[in-house]
C-alpha positions in Angstrom: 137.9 51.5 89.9 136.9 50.9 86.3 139.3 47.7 85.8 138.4 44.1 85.9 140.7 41.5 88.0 141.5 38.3 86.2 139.1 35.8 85.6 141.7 33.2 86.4 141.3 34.2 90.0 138.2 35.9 90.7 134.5 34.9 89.9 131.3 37.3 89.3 129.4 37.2 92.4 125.7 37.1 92.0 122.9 39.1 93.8 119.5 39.5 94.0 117.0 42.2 95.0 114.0 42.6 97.2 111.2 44.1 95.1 109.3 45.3 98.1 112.5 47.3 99.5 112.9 48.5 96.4 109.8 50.3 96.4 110.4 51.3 99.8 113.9 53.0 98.7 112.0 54.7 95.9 109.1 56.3 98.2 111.6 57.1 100.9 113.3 59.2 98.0 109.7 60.5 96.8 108.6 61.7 100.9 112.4 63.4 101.7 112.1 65.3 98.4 108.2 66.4 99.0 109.3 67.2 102.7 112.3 69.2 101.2 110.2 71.2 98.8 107.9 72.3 101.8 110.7 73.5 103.5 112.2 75.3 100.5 108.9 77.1 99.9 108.7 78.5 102.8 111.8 80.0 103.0 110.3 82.2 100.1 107.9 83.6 102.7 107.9 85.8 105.6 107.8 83.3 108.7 109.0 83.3 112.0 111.9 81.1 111.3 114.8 83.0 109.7 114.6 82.4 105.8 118.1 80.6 105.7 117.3 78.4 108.3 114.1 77.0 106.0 116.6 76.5 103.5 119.0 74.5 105.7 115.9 72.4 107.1 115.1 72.0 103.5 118.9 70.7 102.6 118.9 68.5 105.9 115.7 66.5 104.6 116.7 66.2 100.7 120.1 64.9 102.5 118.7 62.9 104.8 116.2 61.9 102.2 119.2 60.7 99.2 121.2 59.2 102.3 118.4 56.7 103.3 117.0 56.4 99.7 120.7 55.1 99.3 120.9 52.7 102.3 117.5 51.1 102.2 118.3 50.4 98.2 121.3 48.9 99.3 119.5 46.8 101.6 117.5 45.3 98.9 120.8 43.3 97.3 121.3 40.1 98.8 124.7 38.7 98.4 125.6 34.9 99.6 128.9 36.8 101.2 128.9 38.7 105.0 128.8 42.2 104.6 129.3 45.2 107.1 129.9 49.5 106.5 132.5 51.3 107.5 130.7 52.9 110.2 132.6 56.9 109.4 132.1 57.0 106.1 128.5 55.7 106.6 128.2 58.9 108.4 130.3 61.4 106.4 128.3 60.5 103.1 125.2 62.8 104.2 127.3 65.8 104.0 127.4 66.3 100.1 124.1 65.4 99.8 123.5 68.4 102.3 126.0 70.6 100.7 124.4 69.9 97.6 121.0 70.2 98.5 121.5 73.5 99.9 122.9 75.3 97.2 120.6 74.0 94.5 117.7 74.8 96.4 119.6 78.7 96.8 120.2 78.9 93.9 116.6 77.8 92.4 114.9 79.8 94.7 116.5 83.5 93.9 113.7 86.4 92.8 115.8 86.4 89.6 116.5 83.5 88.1 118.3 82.5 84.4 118.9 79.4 82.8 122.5 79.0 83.8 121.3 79.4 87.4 118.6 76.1 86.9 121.8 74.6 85.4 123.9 75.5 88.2 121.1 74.1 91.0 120.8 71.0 88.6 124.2 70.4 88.2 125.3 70.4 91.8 122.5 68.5 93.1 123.2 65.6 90.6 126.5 65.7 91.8 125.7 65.9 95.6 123.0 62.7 94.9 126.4 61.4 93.0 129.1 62.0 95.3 126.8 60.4 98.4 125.6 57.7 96.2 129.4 56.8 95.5 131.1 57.0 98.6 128.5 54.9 100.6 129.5 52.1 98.1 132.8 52.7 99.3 131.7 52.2 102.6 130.0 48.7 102.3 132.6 46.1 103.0 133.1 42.4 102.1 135.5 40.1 102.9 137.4 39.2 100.1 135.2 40.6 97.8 136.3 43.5 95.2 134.3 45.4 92.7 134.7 47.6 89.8 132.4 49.8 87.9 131.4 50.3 84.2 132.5 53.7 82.9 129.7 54.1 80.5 126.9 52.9 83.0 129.1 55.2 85.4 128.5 58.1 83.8 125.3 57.6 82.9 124.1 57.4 86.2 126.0 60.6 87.2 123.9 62.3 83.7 121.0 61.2 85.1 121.1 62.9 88.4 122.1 65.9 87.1 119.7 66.3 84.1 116.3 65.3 86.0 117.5 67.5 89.1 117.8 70.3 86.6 114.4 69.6 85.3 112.7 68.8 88.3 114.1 72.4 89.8 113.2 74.4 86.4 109.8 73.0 86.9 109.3 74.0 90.6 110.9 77.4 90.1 108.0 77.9 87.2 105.7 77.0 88.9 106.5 78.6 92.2 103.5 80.5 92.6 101.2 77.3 92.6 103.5 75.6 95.3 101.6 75.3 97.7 99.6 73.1 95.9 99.6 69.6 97.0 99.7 68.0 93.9 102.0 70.1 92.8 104.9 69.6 95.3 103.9 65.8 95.1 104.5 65.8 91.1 107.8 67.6 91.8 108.7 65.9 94.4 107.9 62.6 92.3 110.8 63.5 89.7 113.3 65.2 92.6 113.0 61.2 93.8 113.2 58.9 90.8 116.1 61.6 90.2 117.7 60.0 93.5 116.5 56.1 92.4 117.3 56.3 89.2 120.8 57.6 89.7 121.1 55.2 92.3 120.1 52.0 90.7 122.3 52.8 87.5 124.9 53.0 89.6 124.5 50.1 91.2 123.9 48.8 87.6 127.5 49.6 86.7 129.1 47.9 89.7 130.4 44.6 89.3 131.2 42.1 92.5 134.2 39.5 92.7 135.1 37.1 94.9 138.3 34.9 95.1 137.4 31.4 93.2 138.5 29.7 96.0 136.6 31.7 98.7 133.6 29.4 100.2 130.0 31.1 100.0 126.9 31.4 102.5 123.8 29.0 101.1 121.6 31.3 99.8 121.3 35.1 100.2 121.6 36.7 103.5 122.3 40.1 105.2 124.2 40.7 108.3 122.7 41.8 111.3 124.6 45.2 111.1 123.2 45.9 107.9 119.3 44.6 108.6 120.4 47.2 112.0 121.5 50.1 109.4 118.2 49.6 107.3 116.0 49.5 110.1 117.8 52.9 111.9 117.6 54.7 108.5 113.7 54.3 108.3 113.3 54.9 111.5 115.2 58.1 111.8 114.5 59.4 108.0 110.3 58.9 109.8 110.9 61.2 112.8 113.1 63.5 111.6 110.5 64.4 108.5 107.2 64.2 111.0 109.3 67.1 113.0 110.7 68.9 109.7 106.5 69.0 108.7 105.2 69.5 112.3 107.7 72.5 112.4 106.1 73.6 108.8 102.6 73.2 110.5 103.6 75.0 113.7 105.5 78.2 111.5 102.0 78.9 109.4 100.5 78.7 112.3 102.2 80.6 114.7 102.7 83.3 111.5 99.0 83.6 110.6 98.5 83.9 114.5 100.8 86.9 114.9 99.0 88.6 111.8 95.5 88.3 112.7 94.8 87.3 116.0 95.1 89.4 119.1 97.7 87.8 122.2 95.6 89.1 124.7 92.3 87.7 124.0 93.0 85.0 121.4 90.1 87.1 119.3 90.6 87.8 115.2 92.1 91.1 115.2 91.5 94.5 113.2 93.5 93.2 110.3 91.2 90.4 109.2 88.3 92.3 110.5 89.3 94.5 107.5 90.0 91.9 105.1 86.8 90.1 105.5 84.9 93.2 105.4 86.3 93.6 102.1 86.0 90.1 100.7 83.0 88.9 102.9 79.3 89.6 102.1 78.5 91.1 105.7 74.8 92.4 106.4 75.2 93.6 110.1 77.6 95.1 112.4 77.9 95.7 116.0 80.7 97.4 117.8 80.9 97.2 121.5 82.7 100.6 123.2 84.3 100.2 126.6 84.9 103.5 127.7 87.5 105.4 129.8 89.9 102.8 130.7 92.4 105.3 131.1 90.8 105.7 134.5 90.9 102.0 135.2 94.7 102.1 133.7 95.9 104.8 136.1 94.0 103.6 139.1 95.4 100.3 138.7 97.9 99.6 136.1 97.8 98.3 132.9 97.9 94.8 134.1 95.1 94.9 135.5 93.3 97.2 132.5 94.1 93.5 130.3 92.5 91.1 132.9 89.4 93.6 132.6 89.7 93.2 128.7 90.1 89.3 129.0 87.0 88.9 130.8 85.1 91.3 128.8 86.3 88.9 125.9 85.4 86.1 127.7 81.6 87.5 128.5 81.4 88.5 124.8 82.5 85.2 123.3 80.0 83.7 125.5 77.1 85.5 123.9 78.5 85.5 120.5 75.7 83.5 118.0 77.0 80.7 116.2 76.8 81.7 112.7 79.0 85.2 113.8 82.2 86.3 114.2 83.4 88.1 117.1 86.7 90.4 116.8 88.8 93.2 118.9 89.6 96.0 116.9 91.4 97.7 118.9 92.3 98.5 122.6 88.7 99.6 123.5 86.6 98.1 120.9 85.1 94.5 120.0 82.7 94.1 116.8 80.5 91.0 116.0 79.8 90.6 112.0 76.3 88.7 110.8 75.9 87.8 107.3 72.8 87.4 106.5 69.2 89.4 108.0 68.3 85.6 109.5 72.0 85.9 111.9 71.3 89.7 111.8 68.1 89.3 113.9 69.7 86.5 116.3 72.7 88.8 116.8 70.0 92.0 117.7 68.8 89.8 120.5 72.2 88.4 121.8 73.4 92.4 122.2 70.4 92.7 124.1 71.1 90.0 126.3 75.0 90.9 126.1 74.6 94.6 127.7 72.0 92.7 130.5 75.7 90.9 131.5 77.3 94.2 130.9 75.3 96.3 133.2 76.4 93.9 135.9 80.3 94.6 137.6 82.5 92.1 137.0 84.8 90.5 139.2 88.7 91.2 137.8 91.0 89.8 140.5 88.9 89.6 143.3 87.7 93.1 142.7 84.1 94.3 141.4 84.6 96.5 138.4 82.0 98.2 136.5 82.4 99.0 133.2 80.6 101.9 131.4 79.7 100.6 127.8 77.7 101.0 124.9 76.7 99.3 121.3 76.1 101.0 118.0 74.6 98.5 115.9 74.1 99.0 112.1 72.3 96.9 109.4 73.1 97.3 105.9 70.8 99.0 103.9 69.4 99.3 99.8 72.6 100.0 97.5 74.9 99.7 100.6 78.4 98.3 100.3 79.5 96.0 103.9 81.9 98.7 103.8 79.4 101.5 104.8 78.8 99.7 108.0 82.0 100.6 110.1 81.6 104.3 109.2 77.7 103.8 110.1 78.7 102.7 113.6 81.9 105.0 114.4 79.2 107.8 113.0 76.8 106.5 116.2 80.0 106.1 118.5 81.4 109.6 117.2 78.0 111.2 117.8 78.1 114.4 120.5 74.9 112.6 122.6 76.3 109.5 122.9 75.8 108.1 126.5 78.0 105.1 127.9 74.9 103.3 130.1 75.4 99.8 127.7 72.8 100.8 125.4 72.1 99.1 122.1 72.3 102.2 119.7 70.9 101.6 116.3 72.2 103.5 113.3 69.8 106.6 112.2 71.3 108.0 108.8 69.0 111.2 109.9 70.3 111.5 113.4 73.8 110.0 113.0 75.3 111.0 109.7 74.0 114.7 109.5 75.4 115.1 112.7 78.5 113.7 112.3 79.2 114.6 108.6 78.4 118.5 110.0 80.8 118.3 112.5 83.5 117.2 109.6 82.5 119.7 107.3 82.6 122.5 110.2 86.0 121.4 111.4 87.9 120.6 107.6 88.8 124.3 106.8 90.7 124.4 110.4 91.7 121.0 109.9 94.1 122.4 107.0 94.7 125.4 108.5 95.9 123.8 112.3 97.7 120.9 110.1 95.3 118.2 111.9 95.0 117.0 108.2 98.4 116.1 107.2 99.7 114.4 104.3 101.9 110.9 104.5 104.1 109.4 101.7 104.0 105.8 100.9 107.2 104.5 98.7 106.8 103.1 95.3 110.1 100.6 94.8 111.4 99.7 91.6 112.4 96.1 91.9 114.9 96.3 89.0 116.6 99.3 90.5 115.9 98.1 93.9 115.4 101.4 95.0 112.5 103.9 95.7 111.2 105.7 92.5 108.3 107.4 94.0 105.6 107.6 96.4 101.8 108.2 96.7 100.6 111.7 98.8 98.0 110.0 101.4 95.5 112.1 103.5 95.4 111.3 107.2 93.3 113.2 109.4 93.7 113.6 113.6 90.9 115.0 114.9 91.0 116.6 117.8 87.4 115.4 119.5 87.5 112.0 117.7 90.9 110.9 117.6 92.1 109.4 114.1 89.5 109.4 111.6 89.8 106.4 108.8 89.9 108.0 105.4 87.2 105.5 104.3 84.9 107.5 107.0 85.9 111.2 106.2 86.7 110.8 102.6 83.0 109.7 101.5 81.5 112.8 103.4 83.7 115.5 101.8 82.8 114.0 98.6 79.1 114.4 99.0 79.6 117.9 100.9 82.1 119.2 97.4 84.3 119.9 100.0 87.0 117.7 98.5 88.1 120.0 95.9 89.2 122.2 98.3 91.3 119.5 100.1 92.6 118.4 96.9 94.2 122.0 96.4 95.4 122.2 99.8 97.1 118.3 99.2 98.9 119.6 96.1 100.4 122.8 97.5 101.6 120.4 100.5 103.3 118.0 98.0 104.9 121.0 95.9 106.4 122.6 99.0 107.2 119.1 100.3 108.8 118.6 96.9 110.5 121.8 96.9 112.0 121.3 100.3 113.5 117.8 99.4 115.0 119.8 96.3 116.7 122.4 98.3 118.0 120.2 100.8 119.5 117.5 98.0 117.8 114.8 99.0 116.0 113.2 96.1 113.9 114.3 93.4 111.0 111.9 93.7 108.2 111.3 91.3 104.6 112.2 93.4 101.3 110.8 93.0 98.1 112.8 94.1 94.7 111.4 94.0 92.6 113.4 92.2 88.8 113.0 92.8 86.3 112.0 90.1 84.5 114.9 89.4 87.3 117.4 90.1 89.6 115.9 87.2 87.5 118.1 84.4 87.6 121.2 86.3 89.9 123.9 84.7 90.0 124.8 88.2 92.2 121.9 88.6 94.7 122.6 85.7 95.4 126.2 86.8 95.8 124.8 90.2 98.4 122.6 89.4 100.3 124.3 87.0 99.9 127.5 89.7 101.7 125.9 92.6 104.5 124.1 90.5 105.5 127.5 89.2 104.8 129.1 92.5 107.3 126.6 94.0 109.6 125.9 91.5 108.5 122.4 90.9 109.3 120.6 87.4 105.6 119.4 86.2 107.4 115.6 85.7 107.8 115.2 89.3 104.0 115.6 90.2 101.5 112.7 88.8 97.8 113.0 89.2 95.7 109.7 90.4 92.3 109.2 87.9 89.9 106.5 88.4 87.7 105.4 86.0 84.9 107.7 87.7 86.9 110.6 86.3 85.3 109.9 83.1 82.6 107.6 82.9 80.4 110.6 82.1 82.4 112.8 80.1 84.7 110.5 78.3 85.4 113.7 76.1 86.0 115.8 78.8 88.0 113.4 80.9 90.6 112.7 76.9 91.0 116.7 76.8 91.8 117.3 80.6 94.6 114.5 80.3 95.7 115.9 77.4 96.2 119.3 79.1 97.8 117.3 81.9 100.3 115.5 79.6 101.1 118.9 77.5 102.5 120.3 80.8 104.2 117.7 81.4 102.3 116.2 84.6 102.1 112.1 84.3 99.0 110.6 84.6 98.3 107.5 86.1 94.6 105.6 86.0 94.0 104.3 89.6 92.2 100.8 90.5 92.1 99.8 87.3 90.3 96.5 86.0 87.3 97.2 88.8 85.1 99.1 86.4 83.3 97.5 83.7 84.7 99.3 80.6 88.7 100.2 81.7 89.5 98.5 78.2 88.4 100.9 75.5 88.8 104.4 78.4 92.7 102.7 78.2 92.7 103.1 74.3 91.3 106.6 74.6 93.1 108.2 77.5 96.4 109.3 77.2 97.2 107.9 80.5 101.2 107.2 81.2 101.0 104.6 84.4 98.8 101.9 84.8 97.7 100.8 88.8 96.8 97.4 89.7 94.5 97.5 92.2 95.1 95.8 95.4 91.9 93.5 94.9 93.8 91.6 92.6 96.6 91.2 94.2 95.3 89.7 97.7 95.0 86.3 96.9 98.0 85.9 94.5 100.1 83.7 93.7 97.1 80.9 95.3 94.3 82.1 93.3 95.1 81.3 89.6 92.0 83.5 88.5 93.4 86.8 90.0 97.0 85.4 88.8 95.8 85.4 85.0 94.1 88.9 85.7 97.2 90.6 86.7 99.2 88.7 83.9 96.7 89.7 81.4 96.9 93.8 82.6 100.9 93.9 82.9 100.8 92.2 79.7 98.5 94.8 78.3 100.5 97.7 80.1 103.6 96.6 79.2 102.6 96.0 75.1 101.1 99.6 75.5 104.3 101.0 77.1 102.5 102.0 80.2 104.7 101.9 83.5 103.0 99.5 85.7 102.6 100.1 89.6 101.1 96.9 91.8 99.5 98.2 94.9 98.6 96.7 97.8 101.5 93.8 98.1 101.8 92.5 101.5 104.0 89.5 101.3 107.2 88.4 100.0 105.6 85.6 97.5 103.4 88.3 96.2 106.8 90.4 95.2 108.0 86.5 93.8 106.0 86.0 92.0 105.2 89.7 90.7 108.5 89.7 89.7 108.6 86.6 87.5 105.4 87.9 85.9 106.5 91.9 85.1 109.4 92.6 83.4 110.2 95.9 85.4 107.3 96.2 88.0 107.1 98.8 90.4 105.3 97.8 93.6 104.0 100.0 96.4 102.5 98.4 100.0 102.5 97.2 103.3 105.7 94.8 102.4 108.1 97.6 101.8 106.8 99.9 103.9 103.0 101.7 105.5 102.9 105.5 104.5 105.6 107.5 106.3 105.5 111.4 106.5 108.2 113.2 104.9 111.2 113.0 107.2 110.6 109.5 107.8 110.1 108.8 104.1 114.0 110.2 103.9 115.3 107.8 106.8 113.7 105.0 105.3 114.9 105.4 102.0 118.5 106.2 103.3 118.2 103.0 105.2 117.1 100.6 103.1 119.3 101.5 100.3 122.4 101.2 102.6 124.2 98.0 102.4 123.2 96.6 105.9 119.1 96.8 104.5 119.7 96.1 101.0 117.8 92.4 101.6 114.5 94.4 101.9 114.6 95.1 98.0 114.7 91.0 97.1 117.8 89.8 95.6 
């Protein structure tokens, strides 16, 4: 392998190479390892392909990719001899490039990564680009030709691989949350492909031809057919096989983002981004359209036919719907359209006129005339209104006791409306705790370093009996404003200390439990007796109970709100300031307040790891949690590249949302954490 033959018998054969092909070889290595870094990403996401499988789609192109990179270089050398491949190895030389590519991109793309494990991904894809590179050479064959390599050139090719592959994977797992940046995958792509080319033309550097003195030559440089055949199926195949490795890519965001906010019956946004762009969008008006008593349509005539009423209510909606708004179902009964500015505001008044004109006539629902009892509350926002205030403006018109299903347009009347409504809360809320329709759910807090659940938050749900399940955003706001919520708060925190107690007696876990405290309630020695009352009553250590402050708490009293917390910490109740970095002064409350857990509120977290402003925000706050030896709690993670990248950013983050698990009530929050510590659900945590 590494020895010349004598000179006496054997002459240096001389080759020359095809500039153009060249370059083709080198952007054929370039597109395989940008189509391989797609594929890799998203196996760090949820998706409806199986995580593993992105990873083997990602190994399959990086293979496919160093296999024709390889071949199409190799068509560039032209030798004045015939040449042909050995058809089985030509095959069997993809598979440690795949085996290769596989495990680096495994081992890169772990939650928790070291320096050894970049070595490790480096160091066997070098060697996979190696070990494919050198036994496709021992697949070309010549008649009467031998060859030999140099050892130092050898080597150095072999080096190569290895050390840009473990630079070019260091780089991508850094810079992981910005991946699915173009330019980013294209620059890392770049050095994952002169990785490939540059191993490859060393090597070929460091082989040597030889051909018997007395052996005649062809005139001038030329390929054989076989090989021209090889080069031309490579390109070809390498080409499709990407375009259905990136249509697939395409096709899985797509069918994802479809499953997550769009409704299968009627193709129409659905609740979950009606809430998110409420949130993040500047809305001005809102109008929700009520179909009522489909029950009676559903047991007349099944639900099958309940869904081909819904389609073509949908359909008679989407053909009224303005241009500049947005039309969604939020639920099984209920379609809103969303303005965003008075101008669309005004257009969307008139095409809700024009709407319940169509609505007032039956419509025809497999051959049968069906007509549908309806009616609009429509709500404009108003002077120091939040696009918030609007859904509990219109479920305040739809939840009023004179409403009237005759596909009216029903404007929202604070005076009419909200008095009514907010009485009928304020009525009910004292038999609400007693009849247990107010309840209390649990949603887990999981330490990703111990990969288990270290606490939860106490939530307030309430199911009323005349208007079903009431949105804490809607009843929430009017307790507040009625001081009714100081009583709730008592009646949450004897739930959680006999809830506490229970899962004490029973030996099933001694978890730490947050309790939101409202703003005005936190300097009330009525809270402090209260809390230190019921733990006593019930036998609770203070430790296990944490009380929820916002910056609200003291932005009046900041030497009130220092001395209540104080009293909180000296009975040994943790403290934890909620939402923080959404008021304007959180820095120099966080240098005054004893607090002993920071929350990052879910704002921030929405848009990371893509939006590199909210990514420096949250870096800056664990960084300045973490250097004031605060424990810090993420809230509001939904995906598994949010936990990624949180991860890499936190040295011991503990992260509570939607991705682990929605609030359970107590039982279930014991099944789920028996389940997804057990070894069968132990992937949920992240490895």
């Amino acid at each position: 392998m590494f020895s010349s033959p004598s000179t006496a018998q054997y002459e240096v054969l001389q080759g020359e190479y095809s500039i153009p092909i060249v370059i083709l070889s080198v952007l054929v290595a370039w597109a395989a390892a940008y189509t391989a870094l797609s594929m890799n990403e998203r196996s760090r996401k949820s998706s409806f392909f199986h995580q593993k499988l992105w990873l083997m789609f990602a190994a399959i192109s990086m293979g496919i990719g160093i296999w024709s990179m390889h071949f199409v270089g190799m068509s560039a050398l032209s030798l004045p001899v015939d040449m042909h491949y050995d058809r089985v190895l030509t095959f069997f030389s993809i598979v440690p490039a795949m085996i290769a590519s596989f495990l680096a991109f495994y081992f890169s793309s772990r939650s928790r990564r070291t320096k050894t494990s970049y070595l490790i991904a480096g160091l066997v894809m070098g060697i996979g680009i190696s070990a494919m590179h050198y036994v496709g050479m021992s697949a070309m064959k010549m008649d009467g030709v031998i060859y030999s390599y140099h050892f130092g050139l050898f080597s150095l090719s072999v080096v190569i691989a290895v050390v840009v592959s473990c630079v070019a994977l260091y780089v991508f797992s850094i810079l992981q949350h910005q991946s699915e940046r173009f330019f980013v995958r294209v620059a890392i792509g770049f050095m994952l492909g002169i990785a490939v080319s540059s191993m490859h033309f060393t090597g070929m550097a460091a082989v040597t031809f030889y051909v018997p003195i007395d052996q005649p030559l062809m005139e001038g440089m030329a390929h054989s057919m076989d090989e021209l055949f090889l080069a031309k199926s490579v390109a070809a195949s390498m080409a499709v096989l990407l375009s259905l490795f990136l249509i697939s890519s395409v096709l899985d965001r797509y069918v994802a983002h479809q499953l997550r906010y769009f409704d299968s019956l009627t193709k129409l946004p659905n609740r979950r981004l009606f809430e998110k762009n409420v949130e993040n969008l500047s809305y001005d008006t809102l109008a929700v359209w009520h179909l009522h008593d489909l029950e009676a349509l559903n047991r007349a005539n099944g639900y099958t036919f309940v869904d081909e009423v819904i389609k073509e209510t949908s359909r008679v909606l989407k053909s009224m719907k303005p241009a500049l708004a947005d039309l969604y179902r939020l639920d099984g009964h209920r379609f809103a359209y969303v303005a965003r500015d008075p101008k669309e505001g005004h257009m969307l008044q008139e095409a809700m006129e024009k709407t319940a004109e169509l609505l007032r006539q039956p419509l025809l629902v497999k051959e049968q005339q069906v007509k549908l009892e309806t009616v609009c509350a429509f709500s404009t926002i108003g002077v120091d209104e939040q696009p918030t205030d609007l859904y509990s403006q219109v479920m305040a018109v739809l939840n009023h006791p004179t409403i009237q299903f005759q596909h009216e347009i029903i404007h929202y009347n604070p005076v009419v409306h909200t008095q009514s409504f907010a009485q009928s809360l304020i009525a009910d809320v004292e038999r609400a705790m007693v009849e247990n329709e107010l309840y209390v759910v649990y949603q887990p807090k999981v330490s990703t370093v111990l990969k288990r659940m270290v606490g939860v938050e106490a939530l307030l749900r309430w199911e009323h009996p005349e208007h079903g399940f009431l949105s804490p955003a809607v009843f929430i706001p009017i307790l507040e404003k009625n001081n009714k919520m100081m009583d709730v708060t008592d009646w949450i925190i004897d739930q959680v200390c006999q809830q506490l107690q229970v899962w004490q007696i029973n030996k099933e876990h001694d978890w730490l439990v947050a309790v939101n405290i409202p703003g005005n309630y936190v300097t009330s020695p009525r809270l402090l007796h209260n809390v230190v009352e019921r733990t006593e009553f019930y036998g609770i250590d203070p430790k296990y109970l944490e009380l929820e402050i916002t910056e609200t708490s003291f932005v009046k009293t900041i030497d009130g709100a220092i001395e209540a917390v104080n009293q909180f910490r000296e009975k040994g109740f943790g403290v934890a300031l909620d939402d923080f970095g959404t008021g304007v002064s959180s820095l120099s409350y966080l240098k005054k307040i004893p607090i002993s857990t920071l929350k990052i509120d879910k704002s921030f977290v929405d848009d990371v790891p893509h939006s590199e402003k909210d990514s420096a925000i949250i870096q800056s706050i664990i960084s300045l949690g973490e250097s004031l030896k605060l424990k810090v709690v993420i809230e509001g993670v939904e995906t598994k590249e949010q936990v990624d990248y949180l991860i890499t950013t936190c040295n011991s983050p503990v992260i509570q949302g939607y991705y682990y698990s929605k609030p359970l009530k107590a039982h279930e929050v014991v099944e789920w954490y028996s389940s997804s510590t057990s070894a069968c659900h132990s992937s949920i945590f992240v490895d």
